[in-house]
N, C-alpha and C positions, 0 to 999 in steps of 0.2 A: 504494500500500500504506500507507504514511504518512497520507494522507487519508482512508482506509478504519478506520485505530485513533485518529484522534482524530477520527473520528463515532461510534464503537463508546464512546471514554472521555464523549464528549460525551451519549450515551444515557442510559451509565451514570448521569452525572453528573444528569440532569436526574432520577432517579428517587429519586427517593429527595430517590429525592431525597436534599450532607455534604462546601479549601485543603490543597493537598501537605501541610502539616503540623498536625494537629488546633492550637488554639490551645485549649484547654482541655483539660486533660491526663487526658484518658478513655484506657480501656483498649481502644477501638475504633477500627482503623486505617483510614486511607481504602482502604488494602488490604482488608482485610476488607469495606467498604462495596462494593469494586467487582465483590468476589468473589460477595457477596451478590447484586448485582443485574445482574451480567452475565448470566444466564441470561433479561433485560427486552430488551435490545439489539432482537431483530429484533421482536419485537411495537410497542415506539416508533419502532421506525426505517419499520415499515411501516403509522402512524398509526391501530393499533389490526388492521389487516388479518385475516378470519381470523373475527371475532368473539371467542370468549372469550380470559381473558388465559391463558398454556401454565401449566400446573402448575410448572415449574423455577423460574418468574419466580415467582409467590405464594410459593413457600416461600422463596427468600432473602429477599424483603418481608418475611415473616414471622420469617424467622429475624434478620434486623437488629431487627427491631424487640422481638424477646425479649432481643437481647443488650443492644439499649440500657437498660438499667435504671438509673444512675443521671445525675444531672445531669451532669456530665461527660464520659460517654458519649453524649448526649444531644446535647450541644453538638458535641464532637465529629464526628459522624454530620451534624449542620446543617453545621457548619462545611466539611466533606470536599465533602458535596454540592454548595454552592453556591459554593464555589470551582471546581470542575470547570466549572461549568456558566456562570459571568458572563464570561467571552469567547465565548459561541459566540451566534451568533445563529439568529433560527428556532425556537428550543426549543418543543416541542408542552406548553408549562405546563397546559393543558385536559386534557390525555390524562392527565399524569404523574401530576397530581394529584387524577384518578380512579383509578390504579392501586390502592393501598394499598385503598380500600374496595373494588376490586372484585377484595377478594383476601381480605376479611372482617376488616383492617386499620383502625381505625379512628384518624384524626390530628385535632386540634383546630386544624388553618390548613393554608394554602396555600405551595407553596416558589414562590419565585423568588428571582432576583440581588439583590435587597433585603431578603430575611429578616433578622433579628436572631437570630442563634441565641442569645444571650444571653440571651434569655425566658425559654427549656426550660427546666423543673424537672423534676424525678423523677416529680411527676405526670403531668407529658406523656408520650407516646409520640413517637419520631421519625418511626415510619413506619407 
């Protein structure tokens, strides 16, 4: 059971793609991050399986990505994601970061364990 919720935090984690604690003091929680894209779980867990991505999953992609608005939030949401996600290995980086466009989501980079969330500006999108 244990093994089962950190592949489900691990999922989460890789979508989005956002450290226990934001380190940029946005008003977006990693809570809310996982809230947002737990609804991604079984379509990453089953490497895309199914063909299209389920409508639950596009709207928190979408709804994280309205809520991110400023830089702060922006970091914040990098920072949540790629903390979840740099201990677990395996992570399908290919899939995760086709999600967001194949949810009409459009991001200007790729997440992995080395992002720099410190880049994001207000201009960017998270997700």
């Amino acid at each position: 059971m244990a093994s089962s919720m950190s592949l489900k935090l691990a999922c989460i984690a890789v979508l989005c793609l956002v450290v226990g604690a934001p380190q940029a003091q946005g008003a977006i929680t990693c809570g809310q991050v996982v809230s947002d894209l737990t609804p991604c779980i079984a379509y990453i867990r089953s490497n895309g399986a199914g063909g299209s991505v389920p409508a639950p999953c596009c709207n928190g992609i979408r709804s994280l990505n309205n809520a991110a608005r400023t830089t702060p939030d922006r970091q914040s949401a990098c920072n949540c994601i790629k903390g979840l996600t740099a201990g677990i290995a395996g992570i399908n980086f290919g899939l995760t970061n086709r999600l967001p466009g194949m949810c009409g989501v459009n991001i200007p980079y790729k997440f992995s364990t080395t992002l720099d969330c410190k880049r994001f500006r207000m201009t960017q999108h998270v997700l």
